[in-house]
N, CA, C and O atoms as a CHARMM CRD file, in Angstrom:
* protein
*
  328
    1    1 UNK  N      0.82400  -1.19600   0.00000 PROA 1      0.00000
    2    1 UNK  CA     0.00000   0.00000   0.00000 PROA 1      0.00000
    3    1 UNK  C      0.86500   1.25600   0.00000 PROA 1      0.00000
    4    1 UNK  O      0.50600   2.26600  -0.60400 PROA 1      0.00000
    5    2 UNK  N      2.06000   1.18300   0.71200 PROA 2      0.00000
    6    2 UNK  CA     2.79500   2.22400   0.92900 PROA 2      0.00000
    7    2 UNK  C      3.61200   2.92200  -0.24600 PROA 2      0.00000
    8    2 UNK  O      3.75000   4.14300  -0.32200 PROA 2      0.00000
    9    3 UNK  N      4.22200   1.86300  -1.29700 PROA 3      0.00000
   10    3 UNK  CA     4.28600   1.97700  -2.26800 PROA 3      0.00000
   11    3 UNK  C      3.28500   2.36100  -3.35700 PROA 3      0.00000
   12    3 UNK  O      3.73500   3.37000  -3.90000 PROA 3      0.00000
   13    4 UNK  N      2.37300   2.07900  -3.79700 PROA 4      0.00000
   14    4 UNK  CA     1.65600   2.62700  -4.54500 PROA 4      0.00000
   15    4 UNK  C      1.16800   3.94400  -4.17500 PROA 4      0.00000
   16    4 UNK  O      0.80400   4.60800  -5.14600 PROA 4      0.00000
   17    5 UNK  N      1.04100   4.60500  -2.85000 PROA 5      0.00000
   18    5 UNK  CA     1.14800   5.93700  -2.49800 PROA 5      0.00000
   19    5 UNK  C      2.10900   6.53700  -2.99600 PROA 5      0.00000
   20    5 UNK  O      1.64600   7.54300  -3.53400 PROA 5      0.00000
   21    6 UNK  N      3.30800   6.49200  -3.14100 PROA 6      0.00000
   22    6 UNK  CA     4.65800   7.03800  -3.47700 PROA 6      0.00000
   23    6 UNK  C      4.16900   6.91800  -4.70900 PROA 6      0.00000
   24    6 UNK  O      3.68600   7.96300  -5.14500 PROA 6      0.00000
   25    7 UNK  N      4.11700   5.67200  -5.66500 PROA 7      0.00000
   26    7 UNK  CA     3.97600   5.87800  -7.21500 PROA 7      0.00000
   27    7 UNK  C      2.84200   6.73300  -7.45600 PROA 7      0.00000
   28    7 UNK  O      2.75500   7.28100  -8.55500 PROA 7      0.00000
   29    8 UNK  N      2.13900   6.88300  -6.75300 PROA 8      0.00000
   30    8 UNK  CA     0.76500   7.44700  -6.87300 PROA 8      0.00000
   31    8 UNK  C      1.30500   9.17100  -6.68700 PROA 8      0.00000
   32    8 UNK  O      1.05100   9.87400  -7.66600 PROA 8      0.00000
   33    9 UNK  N      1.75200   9.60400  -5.94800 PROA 9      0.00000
   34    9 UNK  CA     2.39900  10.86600  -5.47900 PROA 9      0.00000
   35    9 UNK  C      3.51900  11.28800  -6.86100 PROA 9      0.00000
   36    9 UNK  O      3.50900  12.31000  -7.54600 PROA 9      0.00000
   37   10 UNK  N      4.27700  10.30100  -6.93100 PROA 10     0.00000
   38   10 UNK  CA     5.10600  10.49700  -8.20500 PROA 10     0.00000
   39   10 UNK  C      4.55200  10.79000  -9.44600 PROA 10     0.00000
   40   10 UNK  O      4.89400  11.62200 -10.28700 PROA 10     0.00000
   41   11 UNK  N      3.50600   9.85900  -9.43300 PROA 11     0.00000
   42   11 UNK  CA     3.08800  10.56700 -10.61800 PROA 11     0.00000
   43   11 UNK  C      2.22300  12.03800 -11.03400 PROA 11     0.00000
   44   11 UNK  O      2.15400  12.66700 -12.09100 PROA 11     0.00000
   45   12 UNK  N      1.95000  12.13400 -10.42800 PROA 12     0.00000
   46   12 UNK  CA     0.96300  13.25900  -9.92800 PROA 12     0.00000
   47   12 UNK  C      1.97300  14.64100 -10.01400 PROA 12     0.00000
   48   12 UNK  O      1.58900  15.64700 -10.61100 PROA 12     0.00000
   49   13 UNK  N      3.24100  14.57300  -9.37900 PROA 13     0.00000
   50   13 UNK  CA     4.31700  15.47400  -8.76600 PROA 13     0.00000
   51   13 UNK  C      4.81700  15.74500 -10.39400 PROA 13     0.00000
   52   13 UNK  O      4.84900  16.86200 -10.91200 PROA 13     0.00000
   53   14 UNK  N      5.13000  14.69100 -10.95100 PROA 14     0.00000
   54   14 UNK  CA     5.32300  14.30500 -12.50200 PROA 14     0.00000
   55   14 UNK  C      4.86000  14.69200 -13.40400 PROA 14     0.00000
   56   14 UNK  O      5.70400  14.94600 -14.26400 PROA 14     0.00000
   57   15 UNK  N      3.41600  14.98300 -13.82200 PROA 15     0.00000
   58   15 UNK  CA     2.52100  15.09200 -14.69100 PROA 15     0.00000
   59   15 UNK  C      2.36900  17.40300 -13.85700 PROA 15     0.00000
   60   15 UNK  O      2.12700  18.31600 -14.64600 PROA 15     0.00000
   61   16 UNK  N      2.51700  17.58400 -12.81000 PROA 16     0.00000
   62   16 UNK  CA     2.41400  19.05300 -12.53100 PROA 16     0.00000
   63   16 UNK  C      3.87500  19.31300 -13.09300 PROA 16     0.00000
   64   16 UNK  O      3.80200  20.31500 -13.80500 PROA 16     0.00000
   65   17 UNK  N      5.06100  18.86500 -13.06800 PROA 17     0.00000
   66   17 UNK  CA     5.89700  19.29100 -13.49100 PROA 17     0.00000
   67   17 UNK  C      6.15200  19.45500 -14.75700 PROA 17     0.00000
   68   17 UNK  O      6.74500  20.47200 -15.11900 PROA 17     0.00000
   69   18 UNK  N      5.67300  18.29100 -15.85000 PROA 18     0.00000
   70   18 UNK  CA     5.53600  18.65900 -17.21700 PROA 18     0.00000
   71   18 UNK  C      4.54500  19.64200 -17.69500 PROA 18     0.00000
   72   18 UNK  O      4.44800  20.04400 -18.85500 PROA 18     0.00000
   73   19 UNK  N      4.02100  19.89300 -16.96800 PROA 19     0.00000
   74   19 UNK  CA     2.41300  20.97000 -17.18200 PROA 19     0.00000
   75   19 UNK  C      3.25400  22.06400 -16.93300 PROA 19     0.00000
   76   19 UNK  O      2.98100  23.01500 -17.66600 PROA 19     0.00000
   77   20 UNK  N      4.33300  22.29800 -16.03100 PROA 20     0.00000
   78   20 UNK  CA     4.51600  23.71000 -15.84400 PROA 20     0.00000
   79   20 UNK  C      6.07300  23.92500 -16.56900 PROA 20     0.00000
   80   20 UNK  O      6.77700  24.93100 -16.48200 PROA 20     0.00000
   81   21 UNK  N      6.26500  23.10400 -17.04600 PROA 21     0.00000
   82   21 UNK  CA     7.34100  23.20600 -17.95100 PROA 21     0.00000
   83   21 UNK  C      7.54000  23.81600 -19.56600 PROA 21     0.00000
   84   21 UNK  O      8.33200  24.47500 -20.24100 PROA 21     0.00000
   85   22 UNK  N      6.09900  23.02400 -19.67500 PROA 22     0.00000
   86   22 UNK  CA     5.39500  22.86800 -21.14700 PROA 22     0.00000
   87   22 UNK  C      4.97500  24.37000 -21.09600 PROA 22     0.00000
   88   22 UNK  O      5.18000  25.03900 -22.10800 PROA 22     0.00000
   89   23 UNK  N      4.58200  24.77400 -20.34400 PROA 23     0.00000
   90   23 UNK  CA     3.83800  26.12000 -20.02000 PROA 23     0.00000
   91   23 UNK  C      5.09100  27.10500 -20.32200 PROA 23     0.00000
   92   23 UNK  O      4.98600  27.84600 -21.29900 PROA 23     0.00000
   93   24 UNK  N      6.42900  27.16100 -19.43000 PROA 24     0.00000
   94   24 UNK  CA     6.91300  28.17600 -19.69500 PROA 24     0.00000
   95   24 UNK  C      8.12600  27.77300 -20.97300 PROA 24     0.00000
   96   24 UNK  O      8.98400  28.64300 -21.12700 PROA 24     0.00000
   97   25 UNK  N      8.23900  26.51400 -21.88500 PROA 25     0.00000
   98   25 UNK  CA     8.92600  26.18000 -22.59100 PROA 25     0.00000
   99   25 UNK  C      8.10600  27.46400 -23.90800 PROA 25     0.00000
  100   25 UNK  O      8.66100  28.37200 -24.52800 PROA 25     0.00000
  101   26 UNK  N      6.31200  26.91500 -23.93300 PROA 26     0.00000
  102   26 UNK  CA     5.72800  27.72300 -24.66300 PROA 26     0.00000
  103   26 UNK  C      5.81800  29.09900 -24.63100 PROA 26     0.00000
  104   26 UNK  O      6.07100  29.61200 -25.72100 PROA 26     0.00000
  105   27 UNK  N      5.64200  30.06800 -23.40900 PROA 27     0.00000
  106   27 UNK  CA     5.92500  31.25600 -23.24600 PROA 27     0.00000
  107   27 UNK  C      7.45600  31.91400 -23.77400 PROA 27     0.00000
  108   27 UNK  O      7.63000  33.07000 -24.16000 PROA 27     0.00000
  109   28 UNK  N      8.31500  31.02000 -23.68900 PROA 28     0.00000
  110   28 UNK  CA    10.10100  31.74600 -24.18300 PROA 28     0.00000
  111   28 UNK  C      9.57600  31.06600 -25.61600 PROA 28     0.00000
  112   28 UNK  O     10.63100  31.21000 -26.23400 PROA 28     0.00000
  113   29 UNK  N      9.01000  30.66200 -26.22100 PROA 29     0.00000
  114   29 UNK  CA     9.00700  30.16700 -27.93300 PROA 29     0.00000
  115   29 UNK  C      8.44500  31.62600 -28.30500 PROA 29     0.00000
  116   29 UNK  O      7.83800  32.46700 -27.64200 PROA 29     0.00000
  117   30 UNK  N      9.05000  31.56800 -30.10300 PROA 30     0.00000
  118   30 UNK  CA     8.82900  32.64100 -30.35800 PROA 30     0.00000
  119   30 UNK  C      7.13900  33.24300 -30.82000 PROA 30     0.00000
  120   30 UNK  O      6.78200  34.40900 -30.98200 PROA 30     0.00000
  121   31 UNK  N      6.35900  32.01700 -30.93900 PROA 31     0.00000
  122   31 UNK  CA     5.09600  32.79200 -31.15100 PROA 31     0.00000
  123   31 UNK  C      4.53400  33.38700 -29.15300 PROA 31     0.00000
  124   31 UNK  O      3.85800  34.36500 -28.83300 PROA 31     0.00000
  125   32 UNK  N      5.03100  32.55100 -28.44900 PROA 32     0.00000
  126   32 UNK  CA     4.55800  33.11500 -27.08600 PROA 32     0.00000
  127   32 UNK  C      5.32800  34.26000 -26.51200 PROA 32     0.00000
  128   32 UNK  O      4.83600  34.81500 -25.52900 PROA 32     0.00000
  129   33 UNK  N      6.36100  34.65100 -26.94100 PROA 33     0.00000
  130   33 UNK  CA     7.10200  36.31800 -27.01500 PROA 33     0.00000
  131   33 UNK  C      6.37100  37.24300 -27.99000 PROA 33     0.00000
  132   33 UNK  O      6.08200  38.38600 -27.63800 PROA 33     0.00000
  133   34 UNK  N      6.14600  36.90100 -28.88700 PROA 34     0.00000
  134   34 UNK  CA     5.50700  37.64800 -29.93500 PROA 34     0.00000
  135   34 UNK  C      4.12000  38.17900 -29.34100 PROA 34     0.00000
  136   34 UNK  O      3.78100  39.36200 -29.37800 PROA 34     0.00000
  137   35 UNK  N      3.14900  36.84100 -28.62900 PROA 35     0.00000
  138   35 UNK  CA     2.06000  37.44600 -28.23200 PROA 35     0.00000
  139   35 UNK  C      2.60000  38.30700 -26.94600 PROA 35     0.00000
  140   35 UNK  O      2.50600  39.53300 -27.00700 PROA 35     0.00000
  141   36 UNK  N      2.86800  38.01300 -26.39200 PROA 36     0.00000
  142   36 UNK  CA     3.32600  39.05400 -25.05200 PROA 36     0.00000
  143   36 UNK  C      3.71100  39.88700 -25.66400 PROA 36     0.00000
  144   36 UNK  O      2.76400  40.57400 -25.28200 PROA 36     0.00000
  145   37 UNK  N      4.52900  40.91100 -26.66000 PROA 37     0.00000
  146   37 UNK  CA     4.59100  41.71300 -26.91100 PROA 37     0.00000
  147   37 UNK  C      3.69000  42.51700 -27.73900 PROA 37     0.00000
  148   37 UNK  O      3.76800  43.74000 -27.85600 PROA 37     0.00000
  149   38 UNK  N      2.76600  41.70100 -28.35100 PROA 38     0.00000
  150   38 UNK  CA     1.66800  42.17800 -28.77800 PROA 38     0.00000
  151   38 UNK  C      0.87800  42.63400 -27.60600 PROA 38     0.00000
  152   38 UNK  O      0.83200  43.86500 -27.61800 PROA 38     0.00000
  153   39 UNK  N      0.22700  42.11300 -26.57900 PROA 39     0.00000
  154   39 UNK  CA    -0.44700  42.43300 -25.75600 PROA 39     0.00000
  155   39 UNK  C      0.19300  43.88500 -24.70800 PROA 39     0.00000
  156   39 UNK  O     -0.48700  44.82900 -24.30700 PROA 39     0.00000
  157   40 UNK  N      1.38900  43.69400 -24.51700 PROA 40     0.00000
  158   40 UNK  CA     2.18800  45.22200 -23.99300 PROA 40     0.00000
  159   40 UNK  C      1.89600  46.22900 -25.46100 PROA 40     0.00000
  160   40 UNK  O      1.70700  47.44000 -25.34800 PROA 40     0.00000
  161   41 UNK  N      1.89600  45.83000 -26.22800 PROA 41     0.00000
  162   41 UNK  CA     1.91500  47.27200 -27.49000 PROA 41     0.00000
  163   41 UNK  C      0.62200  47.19100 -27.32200 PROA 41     0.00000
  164   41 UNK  O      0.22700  48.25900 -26.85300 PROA 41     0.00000
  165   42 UNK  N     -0.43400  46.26900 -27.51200 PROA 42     0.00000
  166   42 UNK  CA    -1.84600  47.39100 -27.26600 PROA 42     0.00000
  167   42 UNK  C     -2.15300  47.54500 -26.18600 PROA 42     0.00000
  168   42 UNK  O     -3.32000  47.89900 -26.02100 PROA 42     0.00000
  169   43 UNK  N     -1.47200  47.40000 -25.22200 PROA 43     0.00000
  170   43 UNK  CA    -1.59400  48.23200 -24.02800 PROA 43     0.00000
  171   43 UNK  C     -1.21800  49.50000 -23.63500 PROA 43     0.00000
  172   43 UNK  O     -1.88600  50.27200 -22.94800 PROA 43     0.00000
  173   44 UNK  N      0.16000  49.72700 -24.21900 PROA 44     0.00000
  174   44 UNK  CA     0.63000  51.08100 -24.66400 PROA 44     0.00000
  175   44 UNK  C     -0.15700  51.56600 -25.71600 PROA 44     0.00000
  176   44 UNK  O     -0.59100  52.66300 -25.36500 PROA 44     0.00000
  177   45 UNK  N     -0.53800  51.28100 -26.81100 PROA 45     0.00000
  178   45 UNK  CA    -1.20100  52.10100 -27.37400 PROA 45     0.00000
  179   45 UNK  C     -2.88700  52.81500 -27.27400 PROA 45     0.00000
  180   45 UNK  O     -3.37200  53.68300 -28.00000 PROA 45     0.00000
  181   46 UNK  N     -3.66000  51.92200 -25.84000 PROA 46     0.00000
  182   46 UNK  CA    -4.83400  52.38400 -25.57700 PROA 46     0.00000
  183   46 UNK  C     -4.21900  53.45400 -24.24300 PROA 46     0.00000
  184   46 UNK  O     -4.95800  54.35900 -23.85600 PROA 46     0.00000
  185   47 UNK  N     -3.11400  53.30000 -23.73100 PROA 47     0.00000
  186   47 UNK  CA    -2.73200  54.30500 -23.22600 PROA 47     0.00000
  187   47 UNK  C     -2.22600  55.46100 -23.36800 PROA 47     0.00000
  188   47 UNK  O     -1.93700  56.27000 -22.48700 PROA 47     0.00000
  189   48 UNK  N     -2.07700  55.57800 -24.86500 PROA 48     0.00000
  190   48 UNK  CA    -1.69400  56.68100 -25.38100 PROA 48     0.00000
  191   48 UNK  C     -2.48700  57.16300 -26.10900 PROA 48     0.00000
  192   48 UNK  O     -2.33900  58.32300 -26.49400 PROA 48     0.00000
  193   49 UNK  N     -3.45400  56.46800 -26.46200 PROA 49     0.00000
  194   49 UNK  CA    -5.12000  56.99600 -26.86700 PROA 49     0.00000
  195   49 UNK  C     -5.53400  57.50200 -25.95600 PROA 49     0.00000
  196   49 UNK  O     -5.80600  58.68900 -26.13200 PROA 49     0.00000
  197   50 UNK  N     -5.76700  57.01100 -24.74600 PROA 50     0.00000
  198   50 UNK  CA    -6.31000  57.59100 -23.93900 PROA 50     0.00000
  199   50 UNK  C     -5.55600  59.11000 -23.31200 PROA 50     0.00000
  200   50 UNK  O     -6.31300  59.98800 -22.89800 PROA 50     0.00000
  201   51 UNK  N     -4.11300  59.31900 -23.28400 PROA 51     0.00000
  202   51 UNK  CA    -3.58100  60.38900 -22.98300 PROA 51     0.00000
  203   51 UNK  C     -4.24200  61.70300 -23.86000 PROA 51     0.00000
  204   51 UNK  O     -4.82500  62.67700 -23.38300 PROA 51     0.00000
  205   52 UNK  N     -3.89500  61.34400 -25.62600 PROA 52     0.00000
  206   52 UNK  CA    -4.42500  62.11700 -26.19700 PROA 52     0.00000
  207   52 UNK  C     -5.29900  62.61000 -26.59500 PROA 52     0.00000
  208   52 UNK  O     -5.28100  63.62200 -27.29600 PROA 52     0.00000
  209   53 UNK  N     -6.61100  61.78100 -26.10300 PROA 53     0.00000
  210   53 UNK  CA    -8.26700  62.06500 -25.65300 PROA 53     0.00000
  211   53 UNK  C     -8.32300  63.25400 -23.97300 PROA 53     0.00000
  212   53 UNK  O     -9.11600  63.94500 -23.33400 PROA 53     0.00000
  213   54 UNK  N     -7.21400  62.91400 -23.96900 PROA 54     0.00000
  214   54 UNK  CA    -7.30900  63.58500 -21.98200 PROA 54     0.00000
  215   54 UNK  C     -6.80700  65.08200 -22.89100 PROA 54     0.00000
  216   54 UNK  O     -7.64900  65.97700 -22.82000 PROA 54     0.00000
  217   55 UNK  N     -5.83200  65.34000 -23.52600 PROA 55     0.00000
  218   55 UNK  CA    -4.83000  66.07900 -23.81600 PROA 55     0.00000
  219   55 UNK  C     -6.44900  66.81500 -24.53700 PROA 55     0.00000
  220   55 UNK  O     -7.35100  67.35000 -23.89200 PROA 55     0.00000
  221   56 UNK  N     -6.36500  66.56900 -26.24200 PROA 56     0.00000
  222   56 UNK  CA    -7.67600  67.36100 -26.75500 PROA 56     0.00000
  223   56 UNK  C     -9.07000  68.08500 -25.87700 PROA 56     0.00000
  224   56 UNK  O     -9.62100  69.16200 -26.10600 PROA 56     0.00000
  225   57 UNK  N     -9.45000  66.83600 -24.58400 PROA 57     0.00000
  226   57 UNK  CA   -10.48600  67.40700 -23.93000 PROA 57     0.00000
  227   57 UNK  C    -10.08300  68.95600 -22.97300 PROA 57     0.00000
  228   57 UNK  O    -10.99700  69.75100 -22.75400 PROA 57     0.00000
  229   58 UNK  N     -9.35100  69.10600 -22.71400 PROA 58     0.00000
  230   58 UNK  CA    -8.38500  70.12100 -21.50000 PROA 58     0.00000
  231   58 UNK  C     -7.74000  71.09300 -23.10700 PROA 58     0.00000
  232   58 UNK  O     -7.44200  72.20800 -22.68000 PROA 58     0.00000
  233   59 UNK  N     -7.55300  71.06200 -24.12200 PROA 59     0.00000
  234   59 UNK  CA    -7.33000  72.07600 -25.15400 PROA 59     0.00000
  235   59 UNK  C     -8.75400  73.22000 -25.43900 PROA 59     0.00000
  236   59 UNK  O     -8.96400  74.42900 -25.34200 PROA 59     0.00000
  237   60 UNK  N     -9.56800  71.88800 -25.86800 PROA 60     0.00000
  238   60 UNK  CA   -10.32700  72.37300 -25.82300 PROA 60     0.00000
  239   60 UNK  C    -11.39700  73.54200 -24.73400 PROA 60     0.00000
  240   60 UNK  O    -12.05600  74.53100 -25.05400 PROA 60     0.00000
  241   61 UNK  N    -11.22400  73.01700 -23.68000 PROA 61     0.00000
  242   61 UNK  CA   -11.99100  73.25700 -22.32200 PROA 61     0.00000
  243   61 UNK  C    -11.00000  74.69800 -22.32000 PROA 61     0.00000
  244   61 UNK  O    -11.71700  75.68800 -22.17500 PROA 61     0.00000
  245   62 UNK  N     -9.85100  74.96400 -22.41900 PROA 62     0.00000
  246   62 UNK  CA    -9.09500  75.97500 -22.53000 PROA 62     0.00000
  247   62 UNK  C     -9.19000  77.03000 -23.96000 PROA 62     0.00000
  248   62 UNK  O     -9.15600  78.25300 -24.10400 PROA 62     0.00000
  249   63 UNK  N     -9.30800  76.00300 -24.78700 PROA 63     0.00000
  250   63 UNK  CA    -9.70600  77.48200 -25.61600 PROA 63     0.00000
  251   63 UNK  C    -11.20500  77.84600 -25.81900 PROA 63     0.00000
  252   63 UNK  O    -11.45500  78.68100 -26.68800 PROA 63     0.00000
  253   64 UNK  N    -11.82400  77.51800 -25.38600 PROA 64     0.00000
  254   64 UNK  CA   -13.10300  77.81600 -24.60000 PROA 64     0.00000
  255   64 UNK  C    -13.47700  78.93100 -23.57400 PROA 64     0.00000
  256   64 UNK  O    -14.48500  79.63700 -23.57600 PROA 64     0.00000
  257   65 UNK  N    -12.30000  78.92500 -22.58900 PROA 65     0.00000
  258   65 UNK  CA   -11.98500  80.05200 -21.63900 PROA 65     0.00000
  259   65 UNK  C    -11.32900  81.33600 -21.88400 PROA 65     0.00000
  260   65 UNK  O    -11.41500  82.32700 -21.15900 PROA 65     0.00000
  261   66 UNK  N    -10.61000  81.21900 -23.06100 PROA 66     0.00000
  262   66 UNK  CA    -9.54300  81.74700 -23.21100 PROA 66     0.00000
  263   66 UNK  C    -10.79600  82.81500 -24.28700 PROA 66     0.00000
  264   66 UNK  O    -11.20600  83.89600 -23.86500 PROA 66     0.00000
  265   67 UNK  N    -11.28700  82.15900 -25.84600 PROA 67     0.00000
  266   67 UNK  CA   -12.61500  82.73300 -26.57400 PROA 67     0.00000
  267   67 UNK  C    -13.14400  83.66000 -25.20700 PROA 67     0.00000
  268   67 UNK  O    -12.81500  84.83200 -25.02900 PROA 67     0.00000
  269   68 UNK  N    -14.06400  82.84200 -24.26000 PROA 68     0.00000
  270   68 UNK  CA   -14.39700  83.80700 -23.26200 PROA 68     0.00000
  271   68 UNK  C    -13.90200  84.53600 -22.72900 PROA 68     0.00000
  272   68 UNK  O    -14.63700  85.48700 -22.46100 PROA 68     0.00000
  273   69 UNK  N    -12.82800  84.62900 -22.34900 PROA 69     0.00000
  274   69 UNK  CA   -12.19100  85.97600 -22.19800 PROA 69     0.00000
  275   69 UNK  C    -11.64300  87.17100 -22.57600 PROA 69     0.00000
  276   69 UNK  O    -11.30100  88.18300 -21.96500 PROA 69     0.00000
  277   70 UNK  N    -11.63600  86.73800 -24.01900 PROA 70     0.00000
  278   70 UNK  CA   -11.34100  87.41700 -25.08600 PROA 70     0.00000
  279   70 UNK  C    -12.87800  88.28700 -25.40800 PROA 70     0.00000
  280   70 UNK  O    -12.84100  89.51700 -25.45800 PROA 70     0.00000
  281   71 UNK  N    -14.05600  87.62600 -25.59400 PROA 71     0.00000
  282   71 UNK  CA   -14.97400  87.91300 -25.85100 PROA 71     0.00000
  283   71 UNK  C    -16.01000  88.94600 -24.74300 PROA 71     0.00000
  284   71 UNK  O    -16.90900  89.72000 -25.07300 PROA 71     0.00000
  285   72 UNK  N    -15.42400  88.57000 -23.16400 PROA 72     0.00000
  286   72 UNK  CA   -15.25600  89.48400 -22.18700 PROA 72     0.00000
  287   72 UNK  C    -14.51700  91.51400 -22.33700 PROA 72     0.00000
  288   72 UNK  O    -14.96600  92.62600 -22.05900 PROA 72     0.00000
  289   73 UNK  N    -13.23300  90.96500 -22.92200 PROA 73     0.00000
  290   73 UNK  CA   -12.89700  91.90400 -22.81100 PROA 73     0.00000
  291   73 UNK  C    -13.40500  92.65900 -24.18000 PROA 73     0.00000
  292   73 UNK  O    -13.38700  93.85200 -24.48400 PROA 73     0.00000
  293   74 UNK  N    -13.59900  92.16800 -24.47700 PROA 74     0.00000
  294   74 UNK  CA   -14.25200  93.33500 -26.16900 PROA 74     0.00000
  295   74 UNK  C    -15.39900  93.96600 -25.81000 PROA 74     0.00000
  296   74 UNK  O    -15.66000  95.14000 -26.07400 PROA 74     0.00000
  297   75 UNK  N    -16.26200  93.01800 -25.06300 PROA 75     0.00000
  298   75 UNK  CA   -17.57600  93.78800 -24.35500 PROA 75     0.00000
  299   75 UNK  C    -16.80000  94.82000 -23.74200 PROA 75     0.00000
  300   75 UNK  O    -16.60600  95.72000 -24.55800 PROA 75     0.00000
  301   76 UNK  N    -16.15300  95.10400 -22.36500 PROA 76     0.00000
  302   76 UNK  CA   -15.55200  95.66600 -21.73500 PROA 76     0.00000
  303   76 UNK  C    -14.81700  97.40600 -22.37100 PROA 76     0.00000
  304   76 UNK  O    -14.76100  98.52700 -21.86600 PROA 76     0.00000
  305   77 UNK  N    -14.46500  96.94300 -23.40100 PROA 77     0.00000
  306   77 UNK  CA   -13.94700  98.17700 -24.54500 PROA 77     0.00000
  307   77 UNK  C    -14.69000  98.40700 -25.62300 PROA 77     0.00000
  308   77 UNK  O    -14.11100  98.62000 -26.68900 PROA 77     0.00000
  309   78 UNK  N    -15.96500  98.41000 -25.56500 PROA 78     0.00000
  310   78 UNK  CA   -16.81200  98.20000 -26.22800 PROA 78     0.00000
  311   78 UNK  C    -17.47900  99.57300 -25.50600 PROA 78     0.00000
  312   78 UNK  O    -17.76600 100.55000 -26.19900 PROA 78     0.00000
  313   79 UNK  N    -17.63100  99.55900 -24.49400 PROA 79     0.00000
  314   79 UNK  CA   -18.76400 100.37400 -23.47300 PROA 79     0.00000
  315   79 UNK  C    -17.60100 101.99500 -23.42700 PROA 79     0.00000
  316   79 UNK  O    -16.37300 102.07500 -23.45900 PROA 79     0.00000
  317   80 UNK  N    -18.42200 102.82500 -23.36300 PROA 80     0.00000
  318   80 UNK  CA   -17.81100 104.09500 -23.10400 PROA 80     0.00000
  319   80 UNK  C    -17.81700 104.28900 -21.68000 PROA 80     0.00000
  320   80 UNK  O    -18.63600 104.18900 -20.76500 PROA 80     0.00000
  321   81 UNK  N    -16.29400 104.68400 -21.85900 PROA 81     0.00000
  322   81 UNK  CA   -16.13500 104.89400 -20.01900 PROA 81     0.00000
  323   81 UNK  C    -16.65600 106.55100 -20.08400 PROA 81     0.00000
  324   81 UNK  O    -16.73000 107.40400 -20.96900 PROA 81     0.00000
  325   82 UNK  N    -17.01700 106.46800 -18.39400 PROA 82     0.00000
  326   82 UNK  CA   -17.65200 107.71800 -18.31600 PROA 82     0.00000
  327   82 UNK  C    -18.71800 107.64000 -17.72000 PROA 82     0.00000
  328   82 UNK  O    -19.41000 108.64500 -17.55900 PROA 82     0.00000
């Protein structure tokens, strides 16, 4: 009985070790570098979408303020002092 526990354990210990071997043999091959670097580039690139969506919204919102203030002061010199 004691033995077939051990073979029983061995194999088991055996079959997780080729599973996690196989796993990172696949990850260093070159289609599993390739996807990992695919997945970092569209990650960088929805992050840099997203910067330049942040960037346009805050241009805008500023020349918005800026029109208004401009459009402030023309009223302003517009009116006769006095």
């Amino acid at each position: 009985m004691r033995r077939l526990f051990w073979l029983g354990l061995g194999v088991a210990v055996g079959a997780v070790a080729v599973r996690k071997i196989s796993q990172t043999a696949q990850a260093y091959s070159p289609q599993g570098v390739a996807a990992s670097l695919q997945s970092s580039a569209v990650g960088a690139l929805d992050e840099v979408r997203s910067f330049v969506s942040d960037v346009r919204a805050s241009m805008a919102e500023r020349e918005e303020q800026i029109l208004d203030a401009v459009a402030a002061g023309q009223d302003r010199s517009a009116r006769p002092h006095g």
